[in-house]
N, C-alpha and C positions, 0 to 999 in steps of 0.2 A: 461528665454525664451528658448524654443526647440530649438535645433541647432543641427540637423544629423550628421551634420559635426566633431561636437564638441563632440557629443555621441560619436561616433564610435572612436575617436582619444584618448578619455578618456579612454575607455573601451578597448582598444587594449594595450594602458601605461600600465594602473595599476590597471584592476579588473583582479586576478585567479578564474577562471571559475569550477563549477561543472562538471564533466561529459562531459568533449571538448578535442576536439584533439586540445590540446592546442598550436602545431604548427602551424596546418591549421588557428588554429583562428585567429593567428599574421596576414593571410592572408587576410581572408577574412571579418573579423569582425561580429558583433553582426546584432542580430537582437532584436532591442529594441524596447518594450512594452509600450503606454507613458497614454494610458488610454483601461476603458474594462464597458462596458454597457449589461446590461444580459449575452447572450451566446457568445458576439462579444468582440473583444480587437485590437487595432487600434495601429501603430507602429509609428515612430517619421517621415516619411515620407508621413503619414495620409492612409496610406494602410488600410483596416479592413478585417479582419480574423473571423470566426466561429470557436471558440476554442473548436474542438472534442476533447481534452483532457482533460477540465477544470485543465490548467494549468500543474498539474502534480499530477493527479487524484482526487484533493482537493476543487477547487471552487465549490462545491455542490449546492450552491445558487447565481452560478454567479458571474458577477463582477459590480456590482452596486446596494446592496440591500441596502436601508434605513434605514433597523431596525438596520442592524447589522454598520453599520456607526455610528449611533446615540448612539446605548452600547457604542461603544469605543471612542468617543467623550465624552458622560456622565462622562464614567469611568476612562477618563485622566483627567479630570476637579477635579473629587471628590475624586482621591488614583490613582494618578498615577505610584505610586511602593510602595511594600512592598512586605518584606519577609518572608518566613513560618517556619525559623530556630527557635527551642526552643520554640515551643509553639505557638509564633505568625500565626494569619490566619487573611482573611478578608471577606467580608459579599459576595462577590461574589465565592472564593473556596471554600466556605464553601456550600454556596448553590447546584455550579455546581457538588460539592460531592456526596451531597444527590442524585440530580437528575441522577445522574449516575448509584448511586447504584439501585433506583427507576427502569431502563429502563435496565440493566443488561439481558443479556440470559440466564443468570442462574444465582442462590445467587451469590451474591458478600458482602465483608466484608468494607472495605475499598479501597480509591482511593489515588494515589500516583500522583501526576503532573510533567512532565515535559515540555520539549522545542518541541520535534521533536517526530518523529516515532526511529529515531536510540536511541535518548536517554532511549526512554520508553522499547526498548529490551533488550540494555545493564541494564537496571539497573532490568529490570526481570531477568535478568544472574544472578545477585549481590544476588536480593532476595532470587533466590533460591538455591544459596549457604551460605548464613545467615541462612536461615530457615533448612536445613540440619546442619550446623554447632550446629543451636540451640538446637533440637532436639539428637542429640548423633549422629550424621550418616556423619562423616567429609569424610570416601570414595565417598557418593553417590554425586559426582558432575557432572559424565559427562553430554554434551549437544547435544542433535541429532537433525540437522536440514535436509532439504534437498537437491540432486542438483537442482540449478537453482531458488532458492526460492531467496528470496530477503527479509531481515529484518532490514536493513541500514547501514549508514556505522562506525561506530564506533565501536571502535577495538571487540569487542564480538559480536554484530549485523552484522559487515559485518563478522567474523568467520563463523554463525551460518548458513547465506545464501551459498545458493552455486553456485556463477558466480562470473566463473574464472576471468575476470577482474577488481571486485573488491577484490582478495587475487594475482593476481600477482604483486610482486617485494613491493608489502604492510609488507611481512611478516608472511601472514597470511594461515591459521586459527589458531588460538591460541591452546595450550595444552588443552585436553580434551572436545573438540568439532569437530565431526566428521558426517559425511552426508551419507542418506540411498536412496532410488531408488525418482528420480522424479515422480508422478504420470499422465503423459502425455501419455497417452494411445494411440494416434494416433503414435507417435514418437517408443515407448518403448515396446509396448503390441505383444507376440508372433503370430506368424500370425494362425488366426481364431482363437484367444485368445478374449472372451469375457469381457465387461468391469469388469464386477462380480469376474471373471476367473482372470484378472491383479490385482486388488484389494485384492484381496485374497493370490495371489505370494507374492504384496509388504508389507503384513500384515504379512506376513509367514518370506521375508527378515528383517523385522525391529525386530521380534522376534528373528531369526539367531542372528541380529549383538548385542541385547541385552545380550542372552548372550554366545555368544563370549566374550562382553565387562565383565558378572557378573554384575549381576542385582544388586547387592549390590553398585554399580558404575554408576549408569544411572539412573542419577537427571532426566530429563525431555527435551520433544518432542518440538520441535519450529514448529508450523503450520501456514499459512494463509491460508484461507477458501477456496479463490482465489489465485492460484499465479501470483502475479500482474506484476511487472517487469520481472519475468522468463518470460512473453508471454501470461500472461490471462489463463493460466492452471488451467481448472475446472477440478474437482478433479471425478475419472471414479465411477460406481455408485458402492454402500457400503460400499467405501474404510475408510471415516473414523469411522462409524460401526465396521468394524475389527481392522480399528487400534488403536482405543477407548478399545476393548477388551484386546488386547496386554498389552496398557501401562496398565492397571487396574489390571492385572494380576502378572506384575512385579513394580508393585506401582512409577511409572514414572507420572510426574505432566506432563499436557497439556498446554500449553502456545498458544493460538489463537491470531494470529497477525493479527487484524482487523484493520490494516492501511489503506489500502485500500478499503475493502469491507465494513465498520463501518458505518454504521449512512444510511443504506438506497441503498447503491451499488447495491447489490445482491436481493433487491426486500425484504425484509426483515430489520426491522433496523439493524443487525447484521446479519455479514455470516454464524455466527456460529448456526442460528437457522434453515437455509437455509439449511444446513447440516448435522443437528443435532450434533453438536459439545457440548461438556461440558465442559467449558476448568477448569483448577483452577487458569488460570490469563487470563486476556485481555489486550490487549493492542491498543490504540487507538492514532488516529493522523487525520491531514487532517482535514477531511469532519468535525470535531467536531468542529473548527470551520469557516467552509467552505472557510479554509484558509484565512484568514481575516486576523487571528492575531495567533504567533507561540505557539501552545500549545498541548502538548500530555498527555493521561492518563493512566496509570496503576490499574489496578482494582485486588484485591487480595479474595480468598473466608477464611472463620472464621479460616479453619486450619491452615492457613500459615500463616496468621495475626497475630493472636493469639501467636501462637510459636514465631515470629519476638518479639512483642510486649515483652512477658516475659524475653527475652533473652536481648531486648535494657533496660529493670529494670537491668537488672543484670549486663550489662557492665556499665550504665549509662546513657546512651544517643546512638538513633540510627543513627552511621555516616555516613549518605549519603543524599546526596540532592544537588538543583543548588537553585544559586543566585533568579531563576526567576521562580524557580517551583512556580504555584498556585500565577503566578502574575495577578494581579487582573484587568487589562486592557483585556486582553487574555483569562480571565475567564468571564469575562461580555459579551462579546463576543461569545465565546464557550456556555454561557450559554445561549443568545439569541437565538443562531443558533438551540441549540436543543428545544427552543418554536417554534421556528418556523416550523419545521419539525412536530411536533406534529400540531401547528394548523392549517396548509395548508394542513394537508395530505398528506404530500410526498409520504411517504408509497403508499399509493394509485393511487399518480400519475405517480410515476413509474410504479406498474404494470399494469395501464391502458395502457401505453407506452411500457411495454417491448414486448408484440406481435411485433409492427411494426420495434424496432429496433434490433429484433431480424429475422425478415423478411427481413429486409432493410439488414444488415449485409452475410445472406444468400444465397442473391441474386449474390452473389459475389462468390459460388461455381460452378466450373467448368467451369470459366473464365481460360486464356491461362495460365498464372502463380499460379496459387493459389492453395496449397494444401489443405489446412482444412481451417477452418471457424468454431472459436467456443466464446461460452459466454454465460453469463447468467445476466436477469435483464437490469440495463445501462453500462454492460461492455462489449467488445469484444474483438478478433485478429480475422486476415485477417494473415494466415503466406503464404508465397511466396517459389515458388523454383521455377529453371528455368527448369525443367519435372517434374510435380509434378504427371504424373502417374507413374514414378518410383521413385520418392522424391530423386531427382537431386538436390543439393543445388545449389544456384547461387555459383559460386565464389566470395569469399570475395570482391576482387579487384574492382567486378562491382559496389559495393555498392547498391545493388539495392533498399534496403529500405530507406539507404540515398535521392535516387534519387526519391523517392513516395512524403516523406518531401517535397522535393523541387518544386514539382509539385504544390505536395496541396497549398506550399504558392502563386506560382504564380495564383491559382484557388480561392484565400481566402479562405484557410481551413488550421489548425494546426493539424497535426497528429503525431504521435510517432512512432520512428520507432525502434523494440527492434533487434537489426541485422536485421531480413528480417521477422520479423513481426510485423505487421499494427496495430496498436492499438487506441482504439478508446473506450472513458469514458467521455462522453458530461456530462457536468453542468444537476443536475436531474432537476432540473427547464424548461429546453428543452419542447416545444411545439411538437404537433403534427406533424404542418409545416413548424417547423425549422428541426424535423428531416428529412423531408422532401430535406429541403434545404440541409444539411448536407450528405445526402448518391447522391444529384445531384452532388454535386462538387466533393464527393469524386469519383461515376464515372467517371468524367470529367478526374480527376486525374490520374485513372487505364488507362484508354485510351487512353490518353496520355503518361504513363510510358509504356504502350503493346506496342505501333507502336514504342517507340524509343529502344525497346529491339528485336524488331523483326526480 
């Protein structure tokens, strides 16, 4: 039976929290989730919410769909676990492989599975110091990510990102993994510096720091198409155009981190086409299987397979993998999820939708606090400063984004608040008049946050 009481007293004992000021929360306690019906999720209090986040960028199809109940119901009943150590597979990752390679943005060779978005970087790190190893080239390991990127948190993944709270007092970033200019043009870009014009600089800096480094030493580029946790940073236009030229030039592999943007984000099922990105790995999480059930993939193209592949002959066996890679619950699931995107047309319902939420979203420039307003598809930020015609920051202390959160809850709306930007990744499932609904309350919410900053 629900007991708030009893939530809250549990969860203050003895769950360690993600991403909480783990003090405060001795304080103040949880806010606990106990059911979720489409775009909406309902607390143990019987509160309900419009989740503009879809969780944490992942419910792509909500939180009540059918089909995808029914996969993972099926597929506890018929192989509730198995392992893929030594040859062993099952008829569900075995398929969701195929269809992966199938829906690829560019050739892909093989798929790797794991648990998470962090797992599926770190162990892109791994690959492509194996496939150097393999190959003759044991200097070329470095890894160049960027600031403010976000590739998860395990000891290489969160190295490779570049926000500073997750490398302070961690230890981090590990030995040869090092970060080149953010591509935030609003924030970064010299003044009367056009987007072409910043794209071009950070194309020209990543070449500097290449080599600086000696290209004979610089493994490969970590990208997300989107930067999703850094703030929604769409990337200014050409930039990866030129920085595709760069690595190509000093034979640096492309790593596209479609954790967030994968499976339909960006209006495209990949970001990377959105973008024209080429990468020679993917990396996938989230939306593949609209967070239902824990499951990431790693996508490899024939060069680096290939080399991997010859090299595990020759040691014997290639040593890396989890307990639950290509567990077959998570895979039935995952694989449901992308029938379903094909037969609904997601694709298409999203970009019938992104005009208005991207109208909805805009609406919101040159409101009293708000300095830019950017996104693309069903993603956004809203970033905040407290004189955003001289891009004044709030003072930390105010908390101001904390304080938009807290708004939105009392308004029924989840939003995210990355410091003092507003972010906003509805379930693509979103109706017309739910975005409707969703940009009223978050009004409600700024109007509320203006008068009490006033």
């Amino acid at each position: 039976m629900n007991n708030p009481n009893a939530n809250a007293a549990n969860d203050i004992a003895a769950h360690f929290h993600s991403f909480t000021n783990l003090t405060a929360h001795a304080q103040t306690g949880p806010l606990v989730i106990t059911r979720g019906d489409g775009i909406f999720v309902e607390d143990d209090k019987g509160n309900r919410y419009l989740e503009a986040m879809s969780g944490l960028w992942c419910a792509s199809l909500g939180f009540s769909n059918e089909r995808l109940a029914k996969a993972g119901s099926d597929a506890l009943y018929q192989l509730p676990y198995y392992h893929t150590f030594t040859g062993r597979s099952n008829p569900a990752a075995a398929a969701l492989a195929s269809k992966l390679i199938s829906m690829a943005p560019v050739p892909m060779s093989k798929v790797f599975f794991a648990n998470s978005g962090s797992e599926a970087n770190d162990t892109a790190v791994k690959l492509i110091w194996y496939y150097n190893n393999a190959i003759g080239r044991p200097e070329k390991k470095k890894i160049i990510g960027r600031i403010n990127a976000y590739h998860g948190v395990t000891v290489a993944a969160a190295s490779i990102g570049g926000i500073p709270v997750n490398h302070r007092d961690f230890d981090l970033p590990i030995h040869n993994i090092m970060h080149v200019d953010c591509p935030h043009h609003f924030r970064y870009a010299q003044p009367g510096e056009s987007e072409e014009d910043f794209a071009t600089r950070l194309a020209d800096n990543l070449e500097k720091r290449i080599l600086q480094e000696g290209p004979e030493t610089v493994a490969a580029f970590f990208a997300e198409p989107v930067m999703g946790a850094g703030g929604v940073i769409v990337p200014p236009a050409t930039y990866f155009e030129k920085v595709q030229k760069v690595l190509a030039k000093y034979d640096v592999l492309l790593v596209a981190d479609e954790v967030v943007c994968g499976f339909g984000r960006t209006g495209e099922m990949f970001g990377s086409t959105t973008y024209g990105m080429k990468p020679d790995i993917i990396n996938t999480a989230k939306a593949l299987s609209s967070g239902y059930a824990p499951i990431s993939a790693v996508m490899v193209n024939e060069k680096i397979f290939s080399a991997i592949a010859e090299n595990s002959g020759n040691i014997g066996t290639f040593g890396h993998g989890f307990t639950y890679s290509g567990h077959p619950v998570s895979c039935a699931i995952a694989l449901e999820t992308l029938n379903i995107y094909e037969e609904d047309n997601i694709l298409a319902h999203v970009k019938s939708l992104t005009p208005q939420f991207q109208k909805g979203l805009r609406s919101y420039e040159g409101r009293k606090f708000v300095g830019e307003v950017r996104g693309v598809g069903l993603i956004g930020a809203i970033e905040l400063f407290a004189d955003p015609a001289n891009r004044v920051a709030f003072d930390p202390a105010a908390k101001a984004g904390t304080r938009v959160v807290e708004i939105g809850l009392e308004q029924g709306i989840i939003v995210r608040a990355l410091g003092d930007i507003m972010v906003l990744c509805p379930p693509l499932i979103i109706t017309s008049e739910e975005l409707d609904d969703l940009f009223e309350r978050f009004a409600r919410t700024m109007d509320i946050f203006e008068k009490s900053f006033a």
